[in-house]
VEXVEXDREN-839314 format. One record per atom (N, C-alpha, C): y, z, x; residue in one letter. Coordinates in steps of 0.001 Angstrom, whole numbers, padded with zeros to 6 digits, always signed. Layout:
residues N
YZXa
...
END
This chain:
residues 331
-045520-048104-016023x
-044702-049317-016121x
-043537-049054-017070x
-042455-049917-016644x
-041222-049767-017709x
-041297-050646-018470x
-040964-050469-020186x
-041011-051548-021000x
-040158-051422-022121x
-040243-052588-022931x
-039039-052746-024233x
-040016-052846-025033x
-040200-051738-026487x
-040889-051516-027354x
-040199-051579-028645x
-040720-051830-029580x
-040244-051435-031061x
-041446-050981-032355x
-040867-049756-032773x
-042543-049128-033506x
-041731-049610-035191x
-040643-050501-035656x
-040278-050393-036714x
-039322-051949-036857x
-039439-052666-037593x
-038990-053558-037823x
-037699-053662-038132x
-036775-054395-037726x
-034999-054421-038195x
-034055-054902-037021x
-032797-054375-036878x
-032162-054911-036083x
-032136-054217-034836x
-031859-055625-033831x
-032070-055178-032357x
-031502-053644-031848x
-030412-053703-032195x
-029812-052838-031748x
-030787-051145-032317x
-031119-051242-033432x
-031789-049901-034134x
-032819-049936-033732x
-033982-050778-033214x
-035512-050717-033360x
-035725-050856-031850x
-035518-051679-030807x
-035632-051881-029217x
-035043-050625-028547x
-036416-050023-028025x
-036122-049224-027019x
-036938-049237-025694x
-036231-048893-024522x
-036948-048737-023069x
-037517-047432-023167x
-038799-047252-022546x
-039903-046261-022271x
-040250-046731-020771x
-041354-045847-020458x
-042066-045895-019365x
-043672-045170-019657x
-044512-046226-019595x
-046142-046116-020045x
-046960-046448-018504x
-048612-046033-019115x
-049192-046256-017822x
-049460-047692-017837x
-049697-048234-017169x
-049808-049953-016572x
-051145-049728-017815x
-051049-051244-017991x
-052791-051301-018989x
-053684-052109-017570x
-054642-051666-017802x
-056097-051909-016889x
-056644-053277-017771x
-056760-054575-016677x
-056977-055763-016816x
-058774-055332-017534x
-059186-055910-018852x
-060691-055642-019400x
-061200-056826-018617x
-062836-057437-019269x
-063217-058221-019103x
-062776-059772-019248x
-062369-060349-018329x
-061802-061532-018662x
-060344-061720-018404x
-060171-060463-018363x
-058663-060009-018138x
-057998-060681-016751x
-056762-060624-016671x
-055915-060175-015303x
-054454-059142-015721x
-054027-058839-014758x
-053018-057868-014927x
-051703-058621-014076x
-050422-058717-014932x
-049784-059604-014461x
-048570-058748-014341x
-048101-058827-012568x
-047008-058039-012623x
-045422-059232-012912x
-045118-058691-013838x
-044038-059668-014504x
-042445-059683-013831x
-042365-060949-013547x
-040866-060982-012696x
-040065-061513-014440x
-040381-062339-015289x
-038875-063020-016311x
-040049-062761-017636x
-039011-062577-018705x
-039564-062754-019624x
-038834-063600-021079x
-039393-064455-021280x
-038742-065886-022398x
-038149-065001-023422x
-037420-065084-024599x
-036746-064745-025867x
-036630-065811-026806x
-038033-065741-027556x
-037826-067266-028519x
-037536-066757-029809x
-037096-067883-030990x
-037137-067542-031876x
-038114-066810-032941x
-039243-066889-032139x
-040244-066169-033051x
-040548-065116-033119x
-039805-064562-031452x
-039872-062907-031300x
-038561-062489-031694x
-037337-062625-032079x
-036737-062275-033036x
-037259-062022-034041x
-037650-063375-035097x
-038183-063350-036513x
-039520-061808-036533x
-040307-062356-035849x
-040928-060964-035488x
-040659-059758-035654x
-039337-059372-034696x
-039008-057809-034926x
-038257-057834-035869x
-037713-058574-036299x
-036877-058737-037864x
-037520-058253-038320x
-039100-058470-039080x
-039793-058251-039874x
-040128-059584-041013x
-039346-060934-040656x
-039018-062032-040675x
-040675-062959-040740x
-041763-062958-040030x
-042469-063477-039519x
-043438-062910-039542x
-044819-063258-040144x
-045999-062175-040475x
-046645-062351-039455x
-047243-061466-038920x
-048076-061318-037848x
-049609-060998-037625x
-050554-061688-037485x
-051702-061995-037044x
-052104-060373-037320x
-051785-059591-036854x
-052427-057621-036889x
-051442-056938-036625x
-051535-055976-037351x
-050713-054879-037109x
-050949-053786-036036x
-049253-053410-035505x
-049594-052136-033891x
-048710-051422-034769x
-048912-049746-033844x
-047674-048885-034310x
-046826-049254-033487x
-046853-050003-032391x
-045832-050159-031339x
-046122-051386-030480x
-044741-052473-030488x
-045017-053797-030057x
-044021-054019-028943x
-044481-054375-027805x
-043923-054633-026785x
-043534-056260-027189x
-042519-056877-026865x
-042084-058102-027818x
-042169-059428-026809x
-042425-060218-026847x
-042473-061675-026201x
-043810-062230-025809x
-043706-063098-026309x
-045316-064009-025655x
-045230-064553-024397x
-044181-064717-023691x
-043822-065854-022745x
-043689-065114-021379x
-043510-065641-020308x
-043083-064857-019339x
-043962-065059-017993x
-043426-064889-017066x
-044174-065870-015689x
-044242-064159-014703x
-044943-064327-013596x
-045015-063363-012301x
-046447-063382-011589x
-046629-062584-010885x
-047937-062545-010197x
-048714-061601-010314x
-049975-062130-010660x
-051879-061177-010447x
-051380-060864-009764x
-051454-059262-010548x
-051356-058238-009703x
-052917-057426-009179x
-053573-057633-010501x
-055093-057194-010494x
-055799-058295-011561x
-057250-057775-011109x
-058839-058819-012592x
-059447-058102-012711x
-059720-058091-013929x
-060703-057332-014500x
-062355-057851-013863x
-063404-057874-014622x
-064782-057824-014131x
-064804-060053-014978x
-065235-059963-014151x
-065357-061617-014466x
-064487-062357-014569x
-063568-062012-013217x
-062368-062994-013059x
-062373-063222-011856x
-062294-064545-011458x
-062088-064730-009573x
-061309-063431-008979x
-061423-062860-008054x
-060809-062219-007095x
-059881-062939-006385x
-060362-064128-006292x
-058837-064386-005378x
-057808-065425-006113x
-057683-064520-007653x
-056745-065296-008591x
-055602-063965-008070x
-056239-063214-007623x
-054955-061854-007041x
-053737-061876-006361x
-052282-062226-006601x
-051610-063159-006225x
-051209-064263-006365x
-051691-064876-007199x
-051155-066445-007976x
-050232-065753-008725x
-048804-066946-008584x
-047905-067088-009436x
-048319-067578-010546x
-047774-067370-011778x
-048410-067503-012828x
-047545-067490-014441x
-047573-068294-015016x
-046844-068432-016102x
-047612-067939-017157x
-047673-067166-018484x
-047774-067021-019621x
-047924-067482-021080x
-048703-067487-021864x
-048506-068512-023008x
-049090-066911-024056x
-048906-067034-025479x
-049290-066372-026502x
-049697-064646-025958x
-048807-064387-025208x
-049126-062719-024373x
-049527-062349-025872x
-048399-062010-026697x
-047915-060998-027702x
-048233-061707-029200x
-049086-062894-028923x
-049913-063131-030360x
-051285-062663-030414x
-051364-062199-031756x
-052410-060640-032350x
-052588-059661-030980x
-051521-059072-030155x
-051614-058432-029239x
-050661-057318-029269x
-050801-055949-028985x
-049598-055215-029073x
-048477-055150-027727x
-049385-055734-026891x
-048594-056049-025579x
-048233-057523-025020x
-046964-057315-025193x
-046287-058711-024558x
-045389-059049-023600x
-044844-059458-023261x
-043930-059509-021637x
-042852-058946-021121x
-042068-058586-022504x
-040848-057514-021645x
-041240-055991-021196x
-041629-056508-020207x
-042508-055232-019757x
-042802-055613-018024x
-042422-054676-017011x
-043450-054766-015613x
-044707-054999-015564x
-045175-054982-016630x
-046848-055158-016010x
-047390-055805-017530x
-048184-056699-017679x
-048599-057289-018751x
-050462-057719-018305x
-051148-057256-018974x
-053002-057806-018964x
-053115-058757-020792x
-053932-059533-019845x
-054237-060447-021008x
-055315-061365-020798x
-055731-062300-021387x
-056977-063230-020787x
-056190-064101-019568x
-057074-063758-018798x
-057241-065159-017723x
-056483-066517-018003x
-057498-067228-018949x
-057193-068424-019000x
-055898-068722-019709x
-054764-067363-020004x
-053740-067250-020946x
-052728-067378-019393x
-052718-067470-018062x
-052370-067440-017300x
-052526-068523-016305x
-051502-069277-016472x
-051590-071133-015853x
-050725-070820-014036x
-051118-071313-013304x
-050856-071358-012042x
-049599-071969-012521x
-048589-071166-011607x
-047276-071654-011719x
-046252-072335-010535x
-045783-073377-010468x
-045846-074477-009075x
-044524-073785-008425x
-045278-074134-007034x
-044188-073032-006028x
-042902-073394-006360x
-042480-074739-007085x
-041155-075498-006562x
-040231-074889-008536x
-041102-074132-008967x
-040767-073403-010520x
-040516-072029-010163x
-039183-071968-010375x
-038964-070237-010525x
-039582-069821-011816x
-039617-068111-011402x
-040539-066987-012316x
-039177-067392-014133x
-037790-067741-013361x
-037294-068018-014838x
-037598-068785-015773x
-037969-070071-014795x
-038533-071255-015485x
-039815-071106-016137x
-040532-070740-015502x
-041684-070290-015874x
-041857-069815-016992x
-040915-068886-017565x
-040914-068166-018670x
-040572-068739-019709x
-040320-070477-019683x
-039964-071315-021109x
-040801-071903-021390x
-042390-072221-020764x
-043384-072766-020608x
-044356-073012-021879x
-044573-071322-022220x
-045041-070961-023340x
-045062-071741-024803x
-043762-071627-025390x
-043387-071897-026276x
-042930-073090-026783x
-041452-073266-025570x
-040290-074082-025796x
-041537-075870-025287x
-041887-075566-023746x
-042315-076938-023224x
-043692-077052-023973x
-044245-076315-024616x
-045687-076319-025351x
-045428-077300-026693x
-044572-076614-027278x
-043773-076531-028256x
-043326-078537-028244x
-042455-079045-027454x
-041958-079948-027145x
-043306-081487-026684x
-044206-080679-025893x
-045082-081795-025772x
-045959-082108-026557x
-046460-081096-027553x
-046885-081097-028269x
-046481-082143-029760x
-045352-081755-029996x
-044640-082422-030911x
-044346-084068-030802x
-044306-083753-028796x
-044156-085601-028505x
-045318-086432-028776x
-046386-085735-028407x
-047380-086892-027962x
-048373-086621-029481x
-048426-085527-030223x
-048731-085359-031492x
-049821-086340-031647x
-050924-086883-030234x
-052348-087634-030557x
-051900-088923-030118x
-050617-089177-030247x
-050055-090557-029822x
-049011-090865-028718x
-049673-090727-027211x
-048954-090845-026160x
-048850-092207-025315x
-048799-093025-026478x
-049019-094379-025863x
-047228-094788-025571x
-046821-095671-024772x
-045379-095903-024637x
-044888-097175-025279x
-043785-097328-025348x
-043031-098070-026672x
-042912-097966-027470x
-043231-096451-028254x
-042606-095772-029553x
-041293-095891-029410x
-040537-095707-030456x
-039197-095074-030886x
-039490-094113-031619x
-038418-092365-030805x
-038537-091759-031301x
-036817-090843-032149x
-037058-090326-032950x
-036043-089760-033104x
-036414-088054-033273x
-035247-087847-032176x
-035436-086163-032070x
-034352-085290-032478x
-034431-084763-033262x
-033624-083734-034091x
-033135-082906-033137x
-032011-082415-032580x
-031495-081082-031847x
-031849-081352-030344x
-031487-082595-029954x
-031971-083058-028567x
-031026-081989-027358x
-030366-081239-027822x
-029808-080626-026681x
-030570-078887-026714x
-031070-078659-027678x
-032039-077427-027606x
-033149-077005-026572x
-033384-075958-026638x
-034467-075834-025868x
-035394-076458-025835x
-036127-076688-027091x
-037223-077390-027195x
-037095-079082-026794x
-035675-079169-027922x
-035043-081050-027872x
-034766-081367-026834x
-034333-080821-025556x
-034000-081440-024809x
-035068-081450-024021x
-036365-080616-023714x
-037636-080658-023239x
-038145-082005-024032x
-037981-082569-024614x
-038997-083003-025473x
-037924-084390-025318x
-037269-084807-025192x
-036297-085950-024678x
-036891-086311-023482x
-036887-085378-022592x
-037019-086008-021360x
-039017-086257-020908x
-039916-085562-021724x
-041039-085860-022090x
-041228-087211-022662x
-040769-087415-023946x
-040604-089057-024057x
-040214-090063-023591x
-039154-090098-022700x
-038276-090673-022294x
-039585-091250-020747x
-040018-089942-020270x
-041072-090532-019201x
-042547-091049-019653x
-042494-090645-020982x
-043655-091373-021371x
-043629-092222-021433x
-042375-092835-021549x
-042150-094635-022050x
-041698-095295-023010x
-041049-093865-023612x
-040722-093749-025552x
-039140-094357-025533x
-038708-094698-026591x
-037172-094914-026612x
-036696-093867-027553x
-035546-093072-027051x
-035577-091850-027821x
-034081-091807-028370x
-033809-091576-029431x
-032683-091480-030318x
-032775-089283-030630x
-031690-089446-029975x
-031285-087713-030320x
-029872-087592-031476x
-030092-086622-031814x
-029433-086151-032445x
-028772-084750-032184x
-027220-084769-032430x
-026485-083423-031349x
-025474-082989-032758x
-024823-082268-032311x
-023484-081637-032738x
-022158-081460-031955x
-021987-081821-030915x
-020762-081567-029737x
-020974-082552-028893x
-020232-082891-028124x
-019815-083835-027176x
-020657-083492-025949x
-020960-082015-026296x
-021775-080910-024987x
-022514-081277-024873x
-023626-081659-026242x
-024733-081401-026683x
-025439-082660-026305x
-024344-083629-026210x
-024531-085042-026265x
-024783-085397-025065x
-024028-084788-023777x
-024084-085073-022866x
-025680-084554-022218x
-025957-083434-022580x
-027464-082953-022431x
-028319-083690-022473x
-028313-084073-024144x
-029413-085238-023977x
-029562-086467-023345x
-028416-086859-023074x
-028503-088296-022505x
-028931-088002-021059x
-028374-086941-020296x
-028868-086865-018999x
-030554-086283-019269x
-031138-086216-020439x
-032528-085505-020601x
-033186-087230-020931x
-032709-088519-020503x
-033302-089524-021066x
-033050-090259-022449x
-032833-089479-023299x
-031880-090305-024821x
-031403-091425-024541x
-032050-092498-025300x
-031682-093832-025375x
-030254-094496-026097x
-030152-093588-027094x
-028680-093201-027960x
-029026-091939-028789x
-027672-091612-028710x
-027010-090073-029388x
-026810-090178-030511x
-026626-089367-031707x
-025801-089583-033085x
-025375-088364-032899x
-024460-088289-033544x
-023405-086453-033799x
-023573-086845-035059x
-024821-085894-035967x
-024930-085852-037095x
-023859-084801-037645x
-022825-084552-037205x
-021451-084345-038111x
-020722-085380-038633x
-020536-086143-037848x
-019691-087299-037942x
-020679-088692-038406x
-021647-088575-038902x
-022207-089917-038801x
-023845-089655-039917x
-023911-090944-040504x
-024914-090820-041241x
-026001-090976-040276x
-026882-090391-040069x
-027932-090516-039237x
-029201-091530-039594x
-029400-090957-040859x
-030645-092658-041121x
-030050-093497-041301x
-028861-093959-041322x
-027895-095251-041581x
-027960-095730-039997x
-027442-094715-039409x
-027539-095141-038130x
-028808-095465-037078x
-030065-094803-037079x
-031282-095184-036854x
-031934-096261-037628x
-031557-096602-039104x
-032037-098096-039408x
-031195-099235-038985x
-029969-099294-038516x
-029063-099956-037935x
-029716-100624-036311x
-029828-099344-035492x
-030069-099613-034184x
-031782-100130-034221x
-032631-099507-034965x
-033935-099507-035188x
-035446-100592-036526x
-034115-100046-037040x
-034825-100763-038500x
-036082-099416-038789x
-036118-098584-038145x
-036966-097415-038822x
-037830-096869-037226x
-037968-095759-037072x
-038803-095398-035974x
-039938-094676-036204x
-040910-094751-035288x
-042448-094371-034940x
-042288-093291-035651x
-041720-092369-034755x
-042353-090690-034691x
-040849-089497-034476x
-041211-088636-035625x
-039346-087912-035477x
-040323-086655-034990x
-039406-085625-034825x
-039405-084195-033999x
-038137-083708-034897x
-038616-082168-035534x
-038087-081924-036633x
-037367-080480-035989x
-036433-079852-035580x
-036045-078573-035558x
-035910-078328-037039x
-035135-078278-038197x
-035196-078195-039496x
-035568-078787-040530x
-036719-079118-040744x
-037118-079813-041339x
-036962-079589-042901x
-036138-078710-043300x
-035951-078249-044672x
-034462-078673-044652x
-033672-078890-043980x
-032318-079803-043795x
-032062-081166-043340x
-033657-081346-042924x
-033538-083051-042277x
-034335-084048-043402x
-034922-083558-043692x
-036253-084061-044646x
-035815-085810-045507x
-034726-085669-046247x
-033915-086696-046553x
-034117-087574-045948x
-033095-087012-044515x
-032870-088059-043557x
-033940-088482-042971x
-035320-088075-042648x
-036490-088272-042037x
-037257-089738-043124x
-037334-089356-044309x
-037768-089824-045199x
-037057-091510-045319x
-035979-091517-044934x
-035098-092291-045137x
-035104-093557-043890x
-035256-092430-042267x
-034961-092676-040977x
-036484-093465-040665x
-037392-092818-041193x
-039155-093109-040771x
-039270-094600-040613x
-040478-095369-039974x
-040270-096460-040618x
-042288-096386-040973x
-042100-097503-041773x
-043277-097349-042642x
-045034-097073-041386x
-045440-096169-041883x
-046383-095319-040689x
-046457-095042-040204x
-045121-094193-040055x
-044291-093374-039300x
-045151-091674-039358x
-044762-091400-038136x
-044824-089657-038708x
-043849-088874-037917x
-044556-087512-038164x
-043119-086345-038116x
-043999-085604-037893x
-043067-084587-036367x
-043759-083073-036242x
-042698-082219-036392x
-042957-081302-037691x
-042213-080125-037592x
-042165-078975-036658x
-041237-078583-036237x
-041906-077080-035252x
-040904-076186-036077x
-039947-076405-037337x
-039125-075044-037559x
-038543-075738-038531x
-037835-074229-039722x
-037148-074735-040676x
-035931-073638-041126x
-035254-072911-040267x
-034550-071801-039885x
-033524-072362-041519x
-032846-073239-041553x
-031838-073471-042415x
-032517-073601-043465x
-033469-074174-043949x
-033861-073780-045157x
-035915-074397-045382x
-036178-072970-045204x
-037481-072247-045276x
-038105-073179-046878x
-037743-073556-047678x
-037973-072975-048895x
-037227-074298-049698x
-037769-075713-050368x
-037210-076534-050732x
-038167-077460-051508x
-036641-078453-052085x
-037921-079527-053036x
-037732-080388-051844x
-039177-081341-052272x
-039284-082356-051214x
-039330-083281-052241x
-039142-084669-052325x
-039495-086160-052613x
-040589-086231-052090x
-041633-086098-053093x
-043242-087025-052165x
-043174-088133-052766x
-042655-089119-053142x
-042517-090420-053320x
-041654-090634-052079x
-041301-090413-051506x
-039998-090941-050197x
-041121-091134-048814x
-041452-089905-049389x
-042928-089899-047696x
-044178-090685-048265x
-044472-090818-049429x
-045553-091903-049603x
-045425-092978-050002x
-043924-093517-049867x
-043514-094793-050138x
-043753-095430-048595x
-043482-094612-047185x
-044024-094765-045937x
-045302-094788-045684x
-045847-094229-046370x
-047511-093999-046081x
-047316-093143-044854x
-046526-092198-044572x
-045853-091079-043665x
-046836-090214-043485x
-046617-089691-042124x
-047973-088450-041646x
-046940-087046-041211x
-046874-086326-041666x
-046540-084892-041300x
-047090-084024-040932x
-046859-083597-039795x
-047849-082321-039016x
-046478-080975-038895x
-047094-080261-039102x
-046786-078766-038778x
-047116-078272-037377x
-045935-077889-036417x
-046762-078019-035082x
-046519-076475-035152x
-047808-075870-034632x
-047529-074198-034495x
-048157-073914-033288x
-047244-073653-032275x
-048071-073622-030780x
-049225-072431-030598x
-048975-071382-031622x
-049186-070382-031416x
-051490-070743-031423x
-051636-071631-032330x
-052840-071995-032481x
-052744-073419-032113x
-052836-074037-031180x
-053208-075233-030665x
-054749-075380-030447x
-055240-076193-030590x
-056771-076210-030056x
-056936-076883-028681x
-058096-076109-027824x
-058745-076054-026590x
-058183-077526-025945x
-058266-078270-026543x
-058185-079785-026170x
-056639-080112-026073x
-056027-079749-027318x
-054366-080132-027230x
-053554-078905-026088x
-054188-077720-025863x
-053340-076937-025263x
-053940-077596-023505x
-054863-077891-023214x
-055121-078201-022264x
-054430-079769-022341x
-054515-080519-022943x
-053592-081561-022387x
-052276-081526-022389x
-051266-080211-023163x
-049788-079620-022989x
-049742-078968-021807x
-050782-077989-021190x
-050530-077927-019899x
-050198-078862-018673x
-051905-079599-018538x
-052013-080673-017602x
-050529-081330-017840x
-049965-082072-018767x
-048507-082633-018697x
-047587-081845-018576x
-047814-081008-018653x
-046125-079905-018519x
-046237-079659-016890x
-047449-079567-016524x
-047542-078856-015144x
-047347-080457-014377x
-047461-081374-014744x
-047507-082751-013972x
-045678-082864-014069x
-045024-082471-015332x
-043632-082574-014815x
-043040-081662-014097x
-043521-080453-013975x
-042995-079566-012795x
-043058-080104-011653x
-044374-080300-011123x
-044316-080709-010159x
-043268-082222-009335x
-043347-083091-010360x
-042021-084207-010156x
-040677-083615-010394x
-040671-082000-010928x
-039238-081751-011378x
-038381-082832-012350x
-039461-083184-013110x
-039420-084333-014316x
-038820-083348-015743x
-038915-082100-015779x
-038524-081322-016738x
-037455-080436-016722x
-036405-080611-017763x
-035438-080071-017478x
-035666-078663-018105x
-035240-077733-017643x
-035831-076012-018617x
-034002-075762-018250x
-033250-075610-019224x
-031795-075028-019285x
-031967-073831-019364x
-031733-072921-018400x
-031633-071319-018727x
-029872-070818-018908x
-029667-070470-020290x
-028707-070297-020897x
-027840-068779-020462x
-028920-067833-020772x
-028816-066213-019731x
-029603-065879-019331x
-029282-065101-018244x
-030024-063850-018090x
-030093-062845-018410x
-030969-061202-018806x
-030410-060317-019017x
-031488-059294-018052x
-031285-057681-017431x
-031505-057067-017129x
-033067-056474-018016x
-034090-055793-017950x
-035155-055497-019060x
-034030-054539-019774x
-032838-053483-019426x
-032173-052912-020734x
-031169-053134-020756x
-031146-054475-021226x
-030227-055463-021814x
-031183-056139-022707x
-032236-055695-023177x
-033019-056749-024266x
-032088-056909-025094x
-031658-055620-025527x
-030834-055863-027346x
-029723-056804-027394x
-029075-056906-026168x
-028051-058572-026200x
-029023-059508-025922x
-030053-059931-024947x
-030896-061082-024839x
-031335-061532-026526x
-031626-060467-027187x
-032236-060746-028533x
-030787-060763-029960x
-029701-060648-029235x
-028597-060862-029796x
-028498-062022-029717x
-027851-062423-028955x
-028242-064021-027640x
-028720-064950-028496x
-029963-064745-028581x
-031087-065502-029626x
-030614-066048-031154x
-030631-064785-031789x
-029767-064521-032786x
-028680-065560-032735x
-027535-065431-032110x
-026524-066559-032388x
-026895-067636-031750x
-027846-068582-031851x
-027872-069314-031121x
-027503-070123-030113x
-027223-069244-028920x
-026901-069652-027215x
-028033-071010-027254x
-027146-071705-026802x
-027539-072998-026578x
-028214-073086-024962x
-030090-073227-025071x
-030739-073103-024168x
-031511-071931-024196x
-032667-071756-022660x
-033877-070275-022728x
-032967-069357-022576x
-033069-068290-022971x
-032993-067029-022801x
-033900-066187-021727x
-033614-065676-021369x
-034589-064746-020275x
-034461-063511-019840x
-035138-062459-019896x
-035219-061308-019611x
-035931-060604-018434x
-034810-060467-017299x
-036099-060138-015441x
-036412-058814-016046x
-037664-058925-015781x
-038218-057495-015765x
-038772-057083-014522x
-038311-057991-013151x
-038850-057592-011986x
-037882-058435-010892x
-037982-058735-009997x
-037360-059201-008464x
-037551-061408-009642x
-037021-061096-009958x
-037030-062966-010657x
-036441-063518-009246x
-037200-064750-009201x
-036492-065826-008095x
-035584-067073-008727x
-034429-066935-008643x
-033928-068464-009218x
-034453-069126-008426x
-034394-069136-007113x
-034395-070935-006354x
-035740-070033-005279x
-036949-070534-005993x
-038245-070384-005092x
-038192-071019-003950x
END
């Protein structure tokens, strides 16, 4: 099989290289997945950065968790006639040295969700993370409708997944953008109203329209925190999924326990049995209505990783994706 490896942590350009290895043999429990796209999230950057600690150490890491194609083979205690299902990806390349930018990927079974005919192998490949990532954060135990929510970075990968998740849940959703672009995204993703937190105080403006809302969705939560604290309304909560702008801060715990405020840390990477199975069942219920919007921003060739993971890097607005095989846009 051909693949994109790195045995040393640093920049794309110095550490990503193409090889050619033998296919890995699906173990017990296994399947062997011949891979048409493979996702580029922020965590497999941070990753090969050296950015992001990792569950075990390899001398050599094939990079991405994400990534859709078809059983190609099963190991010993796997249906036989899973051989041929299209198939999407979740956590390939967590505590694993093999992950999706690669022709051929084995991993557990149940790490491999039937993927709906009317979903290309591209789409497929944002599943993982970004729509895990997003439903997770929405329904955070509370998927009842007539929340107000406010979502941080509603035109992102994740934000704008996660707009149009609420929005069909029944939620009233307040986004938050930077461009006129960004703006327009969300509103066609369901957003009830926009703010361009350049131009505009944002908890001024959500206690205005709101008087305080349910439940926020945090892309930076080390730059929003203020405004969250401020925006919440009393028994309110907040799911973080990232804090890229600033990792590392004071917080006011009088601001969040003047709310009697609930904060969760959402880390898809460990979801439990129960929450990842109800992020599927709903993610796979909006495929099928084509209820989910997945923006694929590029494409790149498998040696073209080092711009896909450039890509990333400057933040291209939307998935990233890497064919590592015959990808179908329009199944």
């Amino acid at each position: 099989m051909r693949a994109a490896y790195y045995e040393r942590t640093g920049d794309a350009a110095e550490v990503l290289q193409i090889g050619e290895f033998a296919a890995p043999t699906p173990g017990t429990g296994e399947v062997l997945v011949r891979m048409h796209a493979s996702g580029v999230n922020p965590s497999d950057v941070k990753k090969r950065q050296g950015r992001m600690p990792a569950p075990a150490a390899h001398p050599r890491i094939v990079p991405h968790s994400d990534g859709a194609g078809v059983i190609a083979a099963v190991g010993p205690d796997v249906d036989p006639g899973r051989v041929g299902t299209r198939v999407w990806l979740w956590n390939a390349q967590w505590g694993s040295a093999m992950g999706t930018a690669a022709t051929h990927c084995a991993l557990p079974s149940a790490q491999a969700m039937d993927l709906p005919e009317a979903t290309s192998y591209a789409e497929g490949a944002c599943l993982g993370i970004p729509a895990q990532t997003a439903w997770t954060a929405v329904m955070d135990g509370s998927p009842e409708p007539n929340r107000t929510l406010l979502i941080h970075g509603g035109a992102g990968a994740v934000g704008e997944m996660a707009v149009a998740i609420a929005a069909d849940a029944g939620s009233r959703v307040i986004a938050t953008v930077s461009t006129p672009e960004k703006a327009a995204i969300a509103k066609a993703a369901g957003a009830w109203e926009v703010i361009d937190y350049r131009t505009t105080d944002v908890a001024e403006a959500v206690q205005d329209l709101t008087g305080g809302v349910d439940h926020i969705l945090d892309v930076d939560f080390g730059a929003n925190h203020r405004v969250n604290a401020r925006a919440l309304a009393p028994g309110g909560s907040i799911a973080a999924y990232s804090a890229p702008g600033a990792p590392v801060f004071e917080m006011d715990y009088y601001a969040f326990a003047a709310k009697a405020a609930r904060l969760r840390f959402v880390q898809v990477y460990l979801l439990g049995d129960a929450e990842r199975r109800a992020a599927i069942a709903g993610i796979t219920d909006l495929l099928k209505r084509r209820a989910m919007p997945i923006r694929i921003a590029r494409t790149y060739p498998l040696d073209a990783i080092v711009a896909a993971h450039e890509a990333q890097e400057a933040g291209v607005l939307g998935n990233i994706i890497v064919e590592t095989g015959d990808a179908d846009a329009h199944p």
